[in-house]
N, C-alpha and C positions, 0 to 999 in steps of 0.2 A: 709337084715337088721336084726339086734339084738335085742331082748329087753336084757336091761344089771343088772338086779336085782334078782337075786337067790335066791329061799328061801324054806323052807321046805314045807311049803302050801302059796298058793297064790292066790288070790280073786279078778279076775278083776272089775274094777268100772271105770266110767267115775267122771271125777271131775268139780264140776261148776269152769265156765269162764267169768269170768268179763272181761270187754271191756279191750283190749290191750294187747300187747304181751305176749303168753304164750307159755312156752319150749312145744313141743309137741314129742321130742325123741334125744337121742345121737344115731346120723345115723353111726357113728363113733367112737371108743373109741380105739385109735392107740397105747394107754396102757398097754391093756385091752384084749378083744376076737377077736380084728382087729389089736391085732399084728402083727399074720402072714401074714397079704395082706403088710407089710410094713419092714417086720424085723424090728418092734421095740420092745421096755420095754415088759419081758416076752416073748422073742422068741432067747435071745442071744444065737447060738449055731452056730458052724464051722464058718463059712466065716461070717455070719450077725454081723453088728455093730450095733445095734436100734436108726433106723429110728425114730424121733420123732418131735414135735413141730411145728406143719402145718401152712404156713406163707400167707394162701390167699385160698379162693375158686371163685369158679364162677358155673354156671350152664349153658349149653350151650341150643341151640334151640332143640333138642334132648332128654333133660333132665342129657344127663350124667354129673355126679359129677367131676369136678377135681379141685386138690389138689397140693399144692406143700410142701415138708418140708424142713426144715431150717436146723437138727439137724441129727446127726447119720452118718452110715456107711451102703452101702447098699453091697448086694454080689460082690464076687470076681469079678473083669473081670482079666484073664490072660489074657498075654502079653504084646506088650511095649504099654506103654500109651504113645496119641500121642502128649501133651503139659505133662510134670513133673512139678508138682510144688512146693508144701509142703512135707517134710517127716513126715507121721504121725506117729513115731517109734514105738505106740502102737498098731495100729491098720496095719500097714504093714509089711509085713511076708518077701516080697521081691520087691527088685526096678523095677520089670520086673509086679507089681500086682498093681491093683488101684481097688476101691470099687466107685460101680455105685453110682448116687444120682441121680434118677429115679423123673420123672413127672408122678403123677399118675392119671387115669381118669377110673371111675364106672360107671354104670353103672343105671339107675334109681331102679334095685331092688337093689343095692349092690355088686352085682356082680362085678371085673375087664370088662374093656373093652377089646376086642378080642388086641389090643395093646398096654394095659397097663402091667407092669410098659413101660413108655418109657425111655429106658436107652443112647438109641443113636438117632439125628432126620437126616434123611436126607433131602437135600436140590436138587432143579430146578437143579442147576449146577452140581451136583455128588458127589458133599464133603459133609460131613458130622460130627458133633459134637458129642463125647460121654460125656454125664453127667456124672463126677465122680470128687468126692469128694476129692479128690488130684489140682485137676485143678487150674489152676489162673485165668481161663475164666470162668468158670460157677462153681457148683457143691454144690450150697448150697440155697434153695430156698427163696427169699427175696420178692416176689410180685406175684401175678398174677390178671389177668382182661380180660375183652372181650372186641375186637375192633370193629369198629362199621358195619364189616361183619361179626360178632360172630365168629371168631375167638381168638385161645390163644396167648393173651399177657403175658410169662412169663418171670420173671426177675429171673437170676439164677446165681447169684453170682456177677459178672462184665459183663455179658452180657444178652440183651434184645432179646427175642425169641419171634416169629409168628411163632403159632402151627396149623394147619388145623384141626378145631376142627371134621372131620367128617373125617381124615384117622388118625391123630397123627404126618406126616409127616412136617419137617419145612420148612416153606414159604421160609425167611428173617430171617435176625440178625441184634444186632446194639452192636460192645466190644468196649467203648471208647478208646484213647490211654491212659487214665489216669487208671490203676487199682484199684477198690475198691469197698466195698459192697456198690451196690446200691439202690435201692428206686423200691417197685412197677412202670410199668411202666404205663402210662394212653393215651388213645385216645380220642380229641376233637369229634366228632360225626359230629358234623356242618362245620367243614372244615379237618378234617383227620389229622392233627398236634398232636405229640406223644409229651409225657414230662417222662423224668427220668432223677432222679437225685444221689446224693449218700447219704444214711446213716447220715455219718458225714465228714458235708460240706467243714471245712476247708476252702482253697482257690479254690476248688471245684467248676466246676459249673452245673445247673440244663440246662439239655440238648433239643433242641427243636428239632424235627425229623419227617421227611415228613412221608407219607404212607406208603411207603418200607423200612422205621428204616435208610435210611438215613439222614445225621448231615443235619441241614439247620444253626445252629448255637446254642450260649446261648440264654437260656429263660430269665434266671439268671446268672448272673456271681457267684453269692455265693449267699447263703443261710445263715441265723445267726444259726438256730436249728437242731440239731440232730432230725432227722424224716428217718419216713421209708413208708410213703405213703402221696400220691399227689391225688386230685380232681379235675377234668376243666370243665367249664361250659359255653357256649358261648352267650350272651346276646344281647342287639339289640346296646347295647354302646360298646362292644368292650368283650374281652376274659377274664373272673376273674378265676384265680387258686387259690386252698388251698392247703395248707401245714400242717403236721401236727407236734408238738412237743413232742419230750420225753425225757426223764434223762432232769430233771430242765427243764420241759414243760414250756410254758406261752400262750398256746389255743391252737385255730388252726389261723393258718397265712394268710389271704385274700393278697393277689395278683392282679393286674390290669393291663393290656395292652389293646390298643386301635389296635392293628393291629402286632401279635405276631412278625411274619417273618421282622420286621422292626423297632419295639422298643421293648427293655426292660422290662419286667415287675417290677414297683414296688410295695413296701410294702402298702397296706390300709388301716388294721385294725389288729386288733388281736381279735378274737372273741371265746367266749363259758366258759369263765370263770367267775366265782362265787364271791360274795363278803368274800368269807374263802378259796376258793380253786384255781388255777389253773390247769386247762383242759391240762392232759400230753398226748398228742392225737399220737396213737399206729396204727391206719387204720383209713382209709376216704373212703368210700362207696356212691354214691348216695340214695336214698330212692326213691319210684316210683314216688312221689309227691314233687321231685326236694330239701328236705331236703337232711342232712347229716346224714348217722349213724356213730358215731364217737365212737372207741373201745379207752380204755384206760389203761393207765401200772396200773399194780398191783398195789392194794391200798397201801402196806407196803411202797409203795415210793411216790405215788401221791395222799394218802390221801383220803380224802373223796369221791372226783368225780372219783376215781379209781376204776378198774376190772370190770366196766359195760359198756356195751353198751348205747350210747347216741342218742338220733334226737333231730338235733340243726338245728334250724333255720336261713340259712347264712344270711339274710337279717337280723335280729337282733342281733343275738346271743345268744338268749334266748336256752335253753336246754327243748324243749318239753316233754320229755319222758323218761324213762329209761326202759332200757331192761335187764333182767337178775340181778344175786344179785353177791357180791363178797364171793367166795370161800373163803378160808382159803390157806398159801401160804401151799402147800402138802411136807412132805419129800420126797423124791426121792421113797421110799414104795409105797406112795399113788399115785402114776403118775397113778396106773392100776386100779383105783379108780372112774369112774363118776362122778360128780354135778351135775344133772340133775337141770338144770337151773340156775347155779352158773359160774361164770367167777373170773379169776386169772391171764389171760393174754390174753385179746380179741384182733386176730392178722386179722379180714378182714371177713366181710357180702357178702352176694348178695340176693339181692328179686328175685325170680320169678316171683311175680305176686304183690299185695299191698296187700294182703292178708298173704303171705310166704317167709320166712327168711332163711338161711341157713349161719351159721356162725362159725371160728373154733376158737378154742382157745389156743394160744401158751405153758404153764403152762399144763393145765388138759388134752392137748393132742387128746382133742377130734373133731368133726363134728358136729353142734345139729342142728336139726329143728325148727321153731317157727311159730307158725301162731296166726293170729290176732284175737281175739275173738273166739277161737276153744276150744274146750271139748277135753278133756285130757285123756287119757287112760292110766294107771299104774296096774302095779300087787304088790301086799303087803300083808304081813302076817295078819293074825285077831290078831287085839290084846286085850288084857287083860282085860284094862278097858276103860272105856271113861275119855277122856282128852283132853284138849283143849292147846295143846301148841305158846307160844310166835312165833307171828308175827317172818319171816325175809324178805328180810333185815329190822332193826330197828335201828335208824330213818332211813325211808323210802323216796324215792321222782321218780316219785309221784304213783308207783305200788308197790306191796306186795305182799307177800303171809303167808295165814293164815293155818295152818296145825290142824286137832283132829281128834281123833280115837273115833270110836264104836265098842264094843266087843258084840254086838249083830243087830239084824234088829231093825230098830224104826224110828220115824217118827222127822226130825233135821229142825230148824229154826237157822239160824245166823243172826245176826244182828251188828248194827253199833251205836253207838250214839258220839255223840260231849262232849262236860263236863258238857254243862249247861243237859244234859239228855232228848236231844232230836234227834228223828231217822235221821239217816242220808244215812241210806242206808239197804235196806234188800240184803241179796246174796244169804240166802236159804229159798224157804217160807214151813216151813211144809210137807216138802218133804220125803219119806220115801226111806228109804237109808242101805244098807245091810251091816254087818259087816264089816268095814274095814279104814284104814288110809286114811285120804281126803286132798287133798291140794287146798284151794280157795284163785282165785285172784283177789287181791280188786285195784283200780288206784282209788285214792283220786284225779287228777287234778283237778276235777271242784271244791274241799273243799278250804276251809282255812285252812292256816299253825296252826296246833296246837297238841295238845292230844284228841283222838278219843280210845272210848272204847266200842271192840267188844264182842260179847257174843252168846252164843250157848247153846241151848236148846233139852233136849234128853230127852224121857220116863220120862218126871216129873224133869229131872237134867238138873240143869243149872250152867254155868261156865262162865266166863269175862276172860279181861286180856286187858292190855292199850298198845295202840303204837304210837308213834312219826309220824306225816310229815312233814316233813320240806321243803318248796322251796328251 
């Protein structure tokens, strides 16, 4: 694993951690200096198309990392490919050549696993499926998830793959006869019934599928929303799925059946949206504590509850928490760029534990870490002078981060107050603290919505600056 910030001198420091989610590293940057493990952006050279834009993780019991992406072209494979499908006139040199699109799996230091990329999976029966990016059955990464033997659930293109997450070899498949980009695929845990669906629904339907990815039937016969990931959670009343919306979101979509394999599921609510916003929901993830983390389309198109990470609570719908801040959308330059804690296209979480996050992002291309209440470790130039820069995000809900520099050692108090000028929160008491850039995270939930004004105190200098919360 990288740290991803170059600079001529660098000064490690650990940075204070206020309660709740805080980035603790980009374990990935597929941009970036983790091109090469992927041929993507910054590695275009002979046979590579870059590999890019990661559409799901998971962590297996093991620890290893895998990945799926959505975008690119991976190396050559000659000879004949064994379904044709697309001619991609740009990227194919000849009709006899097809470019793999690899499932990849890491390793807990970062390393490849001894059989990553996987470019072909073999199957019990002898046949076998090559990933590649030509295909009309697979070749373009749309989901992945763990079934409830910790196995890889990965959805790749028009067809649903079981991966043995402890060789890489594949179990099972499920290619509907209907071609088209599909939907992560998900496993009930409490009775072993699978659900995928497709992308954009049309007349479309969301598919219900035993243990071994075989049909048992419709879950749904259609779907109203363009979505790309699904949630199921089995209750003592019967099976509720969620669905998630995007392009003209309107939340996430509650779901109900009382006994799947023999009715329908219908619609029951719409939940997670705002009295100014609707909730354009991009991945659905569980949380350890049976929430939702819910990733959403870049702000440029859904507005204010866009490009962060959500925990939304399915019984109300209330939006707990925010994770991460929104990027800026990158030109195509900046792909090789970090956010270290910034999102532009959150595509799919997984916890390890309720303490640790791991999440990728469609847009910035990257892998990050997060953990809950943890001290922060960065490297950063010394700078020049002391300064206390604006709060981001602003307006905020209901975490922050507060960023200032010391150009020398001295001993830093920050502080918090409301309007009327009274304390609302210490985050640094007097603490003495060595040259360098600091990033502190402040989570206002337990305040009231209004303007709150922080301030910091160095060698006799003191500095303010106002910021926004808004539920």
């Amino acid at each position: 694993m990288r740290k991803l910030l170059t600079v001529v001198f660098v000064l490690a420091f650990v940075t204070f951690a206020w309660a709740g989610w805080n980035h603790v590293e980009t374990v990935f940057a597929f941009g970036d200096v983790d091109s090469v493990l992927v041929g993507g952006y910054g590695s275009y050279s002979g046979d590579w198309w870059g590999m890019n834009s990661p559409h799901g993780v998971v962590v297996d019991s093991e620890g290893k990392i895998w990945v799926t992406l959505h975008s690119g072209y991976g190396a050559d494979q000659s000879g004949s490919c064994e379904f044709w499908g697309y001619n991609h006139a740009a990227a194919i040199s000849a009709m006899d050549t097809c470019h793999w699109k690899p499932l990849y799996c890491f390793m807990p230091d970062g390393s490849p696993a001894s059989f990553s990329p996987i470019t072909m999976l073999s199957f019990p029966d002898g046949s076998t499926d090559t990933l590649y990016a030509e295909s009309i059955n697979n070749g373009s990464g749309k989901g992945i998830s763990l079934d409830m033997d910790g196995n890889i659930l990965l959805s790749s293109f028009s067809t649903v793959y079981r991966v043995n997450s402890a060789t890489g070899e594949g179990m099972n498949k499920f290619t509907p006869s209907i071609m088209g980009s599909i939907t992560e695929a998900v496993q009930d845990p409490e009775n072993g019934l699978v659900y995928v669906g497709y992308v954009v629904p049309g007349s479309k339907p969301l598919y219900l599928l035993d243990e071994e990815l075989a049909l048992i039937g419709n879950a749904i016969d259609t779907t109203t929303q363009i979505m790309r990931s699904i949630a199921v959670m089995s209750k003592s009343d019967g099976v509720h799925l969620y669905t998630g919306s995007t392009w003209n979101g309107v939340g996430v979509l509650h779901w109900f059946s009382a006994d799947p394999e023999f009715e329908a599921f219908t619609i029951v609510d719409t939940l997670g949206n705002s009295a100014d916003a609707m909730l354009w929901a991009e991945s659905l993830d569980w949380t350890p504590d049976g929430n939702l983390l819910v990733g959403t389309v870049t702000s440029t198109y859904a507005g204010a509850l866009g490009d962060v990470w959500w925990i939304m609570d399915t019984e109300t719908g209330e939006l707990l928490e925010q994770i991460g801040f929104a990027a800026p959308d990158p030109p195509v330059a900046s792909y090789v760029t970090p956010v270290p804690g910034g999102a532009n296209g959150p595509r799919g979480g997984f916890f390890t534990d309720e303490n640790t996050l791991y999440t990728v992002d469609f847009y910035l291309w990257t892998l990050d870490k997060w953990e809950q209440g943890a001290a922060v470790d960065e490297e950063v130039t010394v700078p020049r002078n002391f300064e206390l820069m604006q709060n981001y995000p602003n307006p905020f809900n209901p975490s922050t981060v507060i960023p200032f520099a010391i150009n020398k050692e001295g001993n830093v108090t920050m502080t918090v107050y409301n309007v009327l000028g009274e304390k609302v929160a210490t985050l640094i008491n007097n603490e003495k603290r060595a040259a360098g850039t600091y990033n502190v995270h402040f989570n206002a939930s337990k305040l009231a919505t209004g303007m709150y004004i922080y301030k910091v105190q160095f060698n006799g200098q003191e500095m303010s600056q106002k910021m926004l919360y808004v539920k």
